[in-house]
C-alpha positions as CSV (number, residue, x, y, z in Angstrom):
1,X,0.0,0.0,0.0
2,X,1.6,3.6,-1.4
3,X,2.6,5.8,1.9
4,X,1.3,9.1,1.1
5,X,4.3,11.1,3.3
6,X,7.0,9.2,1.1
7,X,7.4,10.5,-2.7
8,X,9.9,8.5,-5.0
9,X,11.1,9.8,-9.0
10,X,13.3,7.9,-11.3
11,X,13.9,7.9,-14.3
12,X,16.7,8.1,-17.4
13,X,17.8,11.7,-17.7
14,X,19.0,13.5,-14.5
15,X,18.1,16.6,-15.2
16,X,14.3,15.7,-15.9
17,X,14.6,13.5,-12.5
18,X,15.8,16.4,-10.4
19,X,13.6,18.6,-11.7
20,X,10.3,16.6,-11.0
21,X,11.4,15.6,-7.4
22,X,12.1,19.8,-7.0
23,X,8.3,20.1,-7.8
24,X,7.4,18.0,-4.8
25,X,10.1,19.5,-2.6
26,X,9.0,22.7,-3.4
27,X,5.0,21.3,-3.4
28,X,5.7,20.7,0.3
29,X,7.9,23.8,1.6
30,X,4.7,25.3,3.3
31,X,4.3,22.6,5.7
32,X,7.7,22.9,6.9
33,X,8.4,27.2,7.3
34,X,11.4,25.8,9.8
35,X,14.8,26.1,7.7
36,X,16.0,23.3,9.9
37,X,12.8,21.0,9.2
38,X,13.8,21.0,5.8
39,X,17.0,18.4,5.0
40,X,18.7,17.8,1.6
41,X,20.9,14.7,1.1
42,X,23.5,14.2,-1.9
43,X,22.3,10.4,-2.5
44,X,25.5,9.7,-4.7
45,X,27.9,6.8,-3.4
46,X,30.7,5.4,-5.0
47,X,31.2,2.6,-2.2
48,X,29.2,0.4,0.1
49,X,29.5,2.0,3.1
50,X,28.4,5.0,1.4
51,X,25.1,4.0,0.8
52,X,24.8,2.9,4.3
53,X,25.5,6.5,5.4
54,X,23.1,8.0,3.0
55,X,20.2,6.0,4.3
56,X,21.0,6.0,8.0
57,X,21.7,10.2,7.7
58,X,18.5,9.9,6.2
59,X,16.6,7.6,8.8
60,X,18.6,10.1,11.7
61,X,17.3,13.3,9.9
62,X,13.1,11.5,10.2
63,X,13.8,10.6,13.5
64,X,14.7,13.7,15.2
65,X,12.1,15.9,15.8
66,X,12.2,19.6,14.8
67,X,12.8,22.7,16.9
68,X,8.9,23.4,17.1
69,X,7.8,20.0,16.6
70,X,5.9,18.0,13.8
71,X,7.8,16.0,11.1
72,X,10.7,16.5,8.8
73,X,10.6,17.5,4.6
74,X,13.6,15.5,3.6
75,X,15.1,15.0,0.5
76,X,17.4,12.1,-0.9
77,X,19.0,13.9,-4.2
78,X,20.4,12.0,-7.2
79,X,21.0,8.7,-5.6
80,X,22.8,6.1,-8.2
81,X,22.8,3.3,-6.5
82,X,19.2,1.4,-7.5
83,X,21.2,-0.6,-10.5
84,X,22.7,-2.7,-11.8
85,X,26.6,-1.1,-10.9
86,X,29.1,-2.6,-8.8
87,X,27.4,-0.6,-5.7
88,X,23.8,-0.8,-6.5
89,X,24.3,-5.1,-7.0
90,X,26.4,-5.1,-4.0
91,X,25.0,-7.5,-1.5
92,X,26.0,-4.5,1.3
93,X,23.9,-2.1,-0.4
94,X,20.5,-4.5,-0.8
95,X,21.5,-5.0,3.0
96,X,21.3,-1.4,3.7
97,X,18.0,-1.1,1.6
98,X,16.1,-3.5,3.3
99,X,16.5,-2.3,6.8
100,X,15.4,1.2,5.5
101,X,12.1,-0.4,5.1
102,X,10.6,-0.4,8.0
103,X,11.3,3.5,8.7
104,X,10.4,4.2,4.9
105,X,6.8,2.3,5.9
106,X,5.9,4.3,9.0
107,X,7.3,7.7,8.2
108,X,4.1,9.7,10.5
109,X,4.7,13.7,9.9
110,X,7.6,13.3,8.1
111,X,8.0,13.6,4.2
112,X,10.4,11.7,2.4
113,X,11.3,12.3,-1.6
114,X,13.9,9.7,-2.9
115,X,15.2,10.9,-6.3
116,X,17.0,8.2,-8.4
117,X,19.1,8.0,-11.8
118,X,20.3,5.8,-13.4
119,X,18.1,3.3,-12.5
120,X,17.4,-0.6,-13.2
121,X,14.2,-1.0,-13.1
122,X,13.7,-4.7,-12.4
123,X,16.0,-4.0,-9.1
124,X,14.3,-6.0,-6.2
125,X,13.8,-2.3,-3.9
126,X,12.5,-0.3,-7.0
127,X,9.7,-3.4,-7.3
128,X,9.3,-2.4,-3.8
129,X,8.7,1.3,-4.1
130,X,6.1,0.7,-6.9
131,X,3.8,-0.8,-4.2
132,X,5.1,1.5,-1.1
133,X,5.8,5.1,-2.7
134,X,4.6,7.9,-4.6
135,X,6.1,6.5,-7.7
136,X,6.9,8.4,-10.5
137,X,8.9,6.6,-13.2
138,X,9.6,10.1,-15.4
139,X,11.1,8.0,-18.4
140,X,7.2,6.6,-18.7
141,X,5.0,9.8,-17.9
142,X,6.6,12.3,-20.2
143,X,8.8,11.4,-23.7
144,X,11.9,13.7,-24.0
145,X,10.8,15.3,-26.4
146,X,7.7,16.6,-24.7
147,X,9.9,17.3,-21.5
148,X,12.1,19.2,-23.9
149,X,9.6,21.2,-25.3
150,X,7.7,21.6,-21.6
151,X,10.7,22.5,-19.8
152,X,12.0,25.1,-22.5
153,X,9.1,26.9,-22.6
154,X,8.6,27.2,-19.2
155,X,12.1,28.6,-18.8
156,X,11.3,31.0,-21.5
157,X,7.7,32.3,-19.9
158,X,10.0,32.8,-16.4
159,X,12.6,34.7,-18.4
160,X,10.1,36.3,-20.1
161,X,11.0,35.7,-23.6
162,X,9.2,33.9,-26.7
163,X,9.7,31.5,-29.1
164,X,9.2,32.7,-32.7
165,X,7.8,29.9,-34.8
166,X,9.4,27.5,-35.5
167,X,12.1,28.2,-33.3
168,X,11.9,26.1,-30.4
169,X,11.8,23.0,-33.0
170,X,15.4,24.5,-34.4
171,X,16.8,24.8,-31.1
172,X,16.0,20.8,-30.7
173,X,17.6,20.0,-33.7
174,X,20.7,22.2,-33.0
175,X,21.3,20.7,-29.6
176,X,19.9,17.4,-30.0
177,X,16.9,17.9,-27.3
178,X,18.9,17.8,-24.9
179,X,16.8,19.2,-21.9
180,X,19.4,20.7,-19.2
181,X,21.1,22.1,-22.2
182,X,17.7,23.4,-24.0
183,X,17.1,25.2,-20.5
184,X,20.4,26.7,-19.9
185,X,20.6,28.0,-23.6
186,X,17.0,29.7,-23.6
187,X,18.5,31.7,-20.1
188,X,21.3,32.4,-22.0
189,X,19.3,33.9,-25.3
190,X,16.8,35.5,-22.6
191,X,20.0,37.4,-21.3
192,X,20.5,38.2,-24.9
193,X,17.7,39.8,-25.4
194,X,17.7,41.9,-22.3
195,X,15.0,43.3,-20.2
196,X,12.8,44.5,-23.1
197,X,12.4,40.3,-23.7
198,X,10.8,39.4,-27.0
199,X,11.1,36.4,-29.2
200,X,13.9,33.8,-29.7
201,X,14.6,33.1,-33.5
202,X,16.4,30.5,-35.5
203,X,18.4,33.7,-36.4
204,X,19.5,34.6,-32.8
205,X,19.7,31.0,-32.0
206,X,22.0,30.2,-35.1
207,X,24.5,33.0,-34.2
208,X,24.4,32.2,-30.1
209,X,23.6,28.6,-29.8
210,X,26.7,26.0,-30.0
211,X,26.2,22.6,-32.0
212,X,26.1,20.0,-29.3
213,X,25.8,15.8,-30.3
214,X,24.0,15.2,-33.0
215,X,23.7,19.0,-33.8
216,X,27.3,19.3,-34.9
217,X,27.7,20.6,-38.3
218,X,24.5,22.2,-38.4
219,X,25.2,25.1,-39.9
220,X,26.5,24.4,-43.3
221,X,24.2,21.8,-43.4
222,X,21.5,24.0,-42.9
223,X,22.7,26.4,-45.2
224,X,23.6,23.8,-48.1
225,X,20.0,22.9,-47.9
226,X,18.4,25.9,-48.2
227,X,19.4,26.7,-51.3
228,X,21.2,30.1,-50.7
229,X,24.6,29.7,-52.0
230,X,26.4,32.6,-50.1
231,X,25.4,31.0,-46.8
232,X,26.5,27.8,-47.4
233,X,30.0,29.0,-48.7
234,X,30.1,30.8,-45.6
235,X,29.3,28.4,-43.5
236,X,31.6,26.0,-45.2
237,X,34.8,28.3,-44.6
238,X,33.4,28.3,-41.1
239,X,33.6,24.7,-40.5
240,X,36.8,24.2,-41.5
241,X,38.1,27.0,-39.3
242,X,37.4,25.2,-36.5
243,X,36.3,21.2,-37.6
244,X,39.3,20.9,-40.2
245,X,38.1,17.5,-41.3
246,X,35.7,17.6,-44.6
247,X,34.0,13.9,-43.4
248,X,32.1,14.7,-40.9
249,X,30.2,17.2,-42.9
250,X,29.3,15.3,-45.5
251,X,28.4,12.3,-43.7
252,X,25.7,14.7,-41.8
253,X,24.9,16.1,-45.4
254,X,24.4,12.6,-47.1
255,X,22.1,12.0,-43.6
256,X,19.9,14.8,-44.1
257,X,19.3,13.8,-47.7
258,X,18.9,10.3,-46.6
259,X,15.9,11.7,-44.7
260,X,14.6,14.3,-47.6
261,X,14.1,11.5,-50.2
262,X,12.0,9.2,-47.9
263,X,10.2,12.6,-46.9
264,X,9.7,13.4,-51.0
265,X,8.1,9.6,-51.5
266,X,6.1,10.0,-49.2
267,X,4.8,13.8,-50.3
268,X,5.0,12.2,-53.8
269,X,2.3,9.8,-52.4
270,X,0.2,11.9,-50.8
271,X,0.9,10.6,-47.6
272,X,2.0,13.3,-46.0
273,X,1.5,17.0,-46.9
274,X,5.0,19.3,-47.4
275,X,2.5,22.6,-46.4
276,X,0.6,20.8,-43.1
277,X,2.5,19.8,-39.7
278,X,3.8,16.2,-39.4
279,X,2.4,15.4,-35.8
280,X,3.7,12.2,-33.7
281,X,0.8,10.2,-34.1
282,X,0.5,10.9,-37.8
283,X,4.1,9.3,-38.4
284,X,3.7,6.6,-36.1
285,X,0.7,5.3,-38.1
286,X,2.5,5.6,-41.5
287,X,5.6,3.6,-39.7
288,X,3.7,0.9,-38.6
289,X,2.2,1.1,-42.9
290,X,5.6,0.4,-44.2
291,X,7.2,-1.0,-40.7
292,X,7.9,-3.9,-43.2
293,X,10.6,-2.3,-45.6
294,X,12.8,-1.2,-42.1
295,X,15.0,-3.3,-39.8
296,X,12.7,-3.8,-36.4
297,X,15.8,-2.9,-34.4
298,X,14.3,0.4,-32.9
299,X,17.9,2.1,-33.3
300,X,17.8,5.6,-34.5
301,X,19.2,5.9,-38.2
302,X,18.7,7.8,-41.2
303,X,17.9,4.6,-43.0
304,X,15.0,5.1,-40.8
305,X,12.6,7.8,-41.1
306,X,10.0,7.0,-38.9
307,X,13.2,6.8,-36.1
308,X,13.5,10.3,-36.4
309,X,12.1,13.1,-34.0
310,X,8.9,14.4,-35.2
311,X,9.9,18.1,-34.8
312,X,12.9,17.7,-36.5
313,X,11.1,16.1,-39.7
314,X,8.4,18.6,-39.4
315,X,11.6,20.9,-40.0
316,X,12.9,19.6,-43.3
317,X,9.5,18.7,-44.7
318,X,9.0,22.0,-46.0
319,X,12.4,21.4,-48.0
320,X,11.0,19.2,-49.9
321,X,9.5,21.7,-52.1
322,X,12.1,23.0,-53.1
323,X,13.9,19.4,-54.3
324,X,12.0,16.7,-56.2
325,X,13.0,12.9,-55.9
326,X,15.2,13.4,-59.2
327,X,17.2,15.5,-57.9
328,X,17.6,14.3,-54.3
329,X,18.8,10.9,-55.9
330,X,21.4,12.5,-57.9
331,X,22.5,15.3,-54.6
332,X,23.1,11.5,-53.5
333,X,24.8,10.0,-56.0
334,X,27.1,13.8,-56.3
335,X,27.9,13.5,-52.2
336,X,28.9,9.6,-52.5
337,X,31.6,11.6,-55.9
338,X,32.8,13.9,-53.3
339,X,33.4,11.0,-50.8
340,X,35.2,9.1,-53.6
341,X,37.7,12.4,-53.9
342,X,38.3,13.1,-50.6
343,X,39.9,9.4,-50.7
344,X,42.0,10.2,-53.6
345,X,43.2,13.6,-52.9
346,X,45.4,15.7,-50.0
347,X,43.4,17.0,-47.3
348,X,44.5,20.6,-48.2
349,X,41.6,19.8,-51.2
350,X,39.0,19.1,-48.6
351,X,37.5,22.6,-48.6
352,X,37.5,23.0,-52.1
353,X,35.9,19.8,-53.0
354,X,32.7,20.4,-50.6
355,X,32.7,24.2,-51.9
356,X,32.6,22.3,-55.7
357,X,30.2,20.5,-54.4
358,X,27.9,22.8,-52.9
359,X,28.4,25.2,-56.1
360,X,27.4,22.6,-58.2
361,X,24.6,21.2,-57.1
362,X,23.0,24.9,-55.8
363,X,23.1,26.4,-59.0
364,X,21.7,23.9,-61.2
C-alpha cells in the first residue's frame, strides 16, 4: 500500500529526474516554514558504506524531531545506486536497503522524496517502491521530447521571452533535445535579449547557440539545404576554421538527404503534406504502414525515417518543395563523388571539394 508522506522519481535523464522531485520538494515547503525541518541529502555513493551513510543520515534526519515539533521535509537527491553497478548489486547495499524499510513504511509527519538516476528498473527495492511510494517513473510519464519542449518553454515564460515559430523545433535540432542544455541556452538567449524580452529566432539561436551531439555541423548543413549559396559558402569556410576535417560534414549532409528523399516519396504519395504539420501520431501510423521495408531494431538511423524526432522532420519537410525525388537521388549520388575524392586527394583539397560541391549542385 503507497505511503502518502514518502514520494519516490526515477527515471533516465538527470536533469528531468531532479527537476520533477524539486516540484514536490518545493510542493511541500509550506508545511515545513522551519529552515531546519527541511533536509537535503546528496544520494550519490561510489562505495558500500556510502550507501549505508546515506540512508542512516536519512533515517537520523526522520527521526529527530524539529525545533517546534511535527515531522521533517527531507530529501534524498540524485541517488545512483538502485542498478545494476558494482554498488547498486552489491550484497552490502541490498542490505542497507532492506532495513530502510521499516522506517520508509511508518514515516508519521515526516516527508520523504527519494530521487533516483540511473536506475534498473527490475532491481528488487524499485519493485518495492512501486507498491510502497509515490512513484513516479519520469522516463514513462513524459517522452523527452515533450519534456524538452515543456521544460524550454517554461524557462522562457520565467525569463520572459518567446519562441518565434518555429524556433523552439530548431533549437532541438541544433542541440539534440537535450533538456538541461535546452534550458540553460534559452536563459542564456533571454540574457541576450535583455529586459525589453521578445522572441527567440532560429536567427538569434544560429549565431548564439553551440552545436552539441547530434547538432554538430549544423550550420553548413542548414545552409547547403536551403538553397542560398552565399550562406552555405560561408558556413563551409566556417567549419573548417574550426572542424578541419571535410568527413564529418558530408556524412551529416548525405544524412539529411537520406531523410529528404524518404520525406519526398512520401509527399509524392500523398501521404504526407510538405505545407501541413507532421504530428507524432500521424508518423507513427504511417511507420507501422511500411514497418515492413525497415529493420525492427528500434535504433535511430537515417535509413529510418520513422526513427526520427517528429519536430525535427516537421523541419525539413517544408524542403522538400524545393527538391524533387530526381534530384535528391542525384545530390546523393554527387555527395557519394565527393566521398570518392576526398579518398584520392590531400586534405588541403577538402575545402575546395565540398565548396565544388555545394556550387554545383545549388546552381543547377
Amino acid at each position: 500500500m503507497a505511503n502518502g508522506g514518502f514520494f519516490v522519481v526515477l527515471g533516465d535523464d538527470d536533469f528531468l529526474v531532479r527537476q520533477r522531485a524539486k516540484e514536490i520538494f518545493e510542493e511541500h515547503i509550506d508545511q515545513f516554514p522551519d529552515d531546519l525541518s527541511r533536509e537535503q541529502i546528496d544520494g550519490r555513493a561510489d562505495r558500500v558504506d556510502e550507501v549505508e551513510r546515506i540512508l542512516n543520515e536519512a533515517r537520523t534526519a526522520g527521526q529527530t524531531l524539529s525545533l517546534f515539533g511535527g515531522g521533517k521535509l527531507i530529501w534524498i537527491n540524485e541517488a545512483n545506486f538502485l542498478n545494476q553497478t558494482k554498488v547498486g548489486a552489491a550484497q552490502g547495499s541490498k542490505n542497507a536497503l532492506d532495513s530502510m524499510k521499516p522506517f520508509l513504511g511508518n514515516l508519521g509527519d515526516t516527508v520523504l522524496i527519494l530521487s533516483a538516476c540511473p536506475v534498473h528498473r527490475g532491481h528488487s527495492f524499485v519493485k518495492w517502491l512501486q507498491k510502497n511510494s509515490t512513484y513516479e517513473d519520469v522516463a514513462k510519464q513524459e517522452k523527452e521530447d515533450v519534456a524538452f519542449r515543456r521544460l524550454v518553454q517554461e524557462t522562457a515564460q520565467a525569463c520572459e521571452v518567446t519562441f518565434a515559430s518555429g524556433a523552439l523545433e530548431f533549437l532541438a535540432g541544433k542541440i539534440g533535445a537535450h533538456s538541461r542544455l535546452g534550458v540553460e541556452e534559452t536563459k542564456k538567449l533571454a540574457s541576450y535579449l535583455g529586459e525589453e524580452g521578445g522572441d527567440i529566432t532560429e536567427e538569434l539561436i544560429m549565431q548564439l547557440v553551440p552545436d552539441f551531439g547530434e547538432g554538430d555541423f549544423f550550420e553548413a548543413t542548414e545552409a547547403f539545404f536551403s538553397g542560398n549559396l552565399k550562406w552555405t559558402l560561408e558556413a563551409i569556410d566556417r567549419h573548417f576554421f574550426h572542424a578541419k576535417d571535410a568527413r564529418p560534414l558530408l556524412s551529416n549532409l548525405q544524412n539529411r538527404n537520406r531523410l529528404l528523399i524518404q520525406l519526398r516519396v512520401l509527399v509524392d504519395g500523398k501521404e504526407i503534406d510538405p505545407n501541413g504539420r507532421l504530428g507524432k501520431d500521424q508518423l507513427e501510423r504511417i511507420g507501422q504502414k511500411h514497418a515492413h521495408h525497415f529493420s525492427g531494431s528500434g535504433d535511430k538511423t537515417t535509413l529510418n525515417l520513422f526513427s526520427q524526432n517528429p519536430w525535427f522532420l516537421g523541419r525539413l519537410l517544408p524542403l522538400t518543395k524545393n527538391f524533387n525525388t530526381r534530384r535528391l537521388i542525384d545530390l546523393q549520388a554527387d555527395l557519394i563523388g565527393a566521398f570518392e575524392k576526398l579518398l584520392s586527394q590531400g586534405k588541403e583539397e577538402q575545402p575546395n571539394i565540398i565548396k565544388d560541391l555545394a556550387i554545383r549542385t545549388l546552381t543547377k
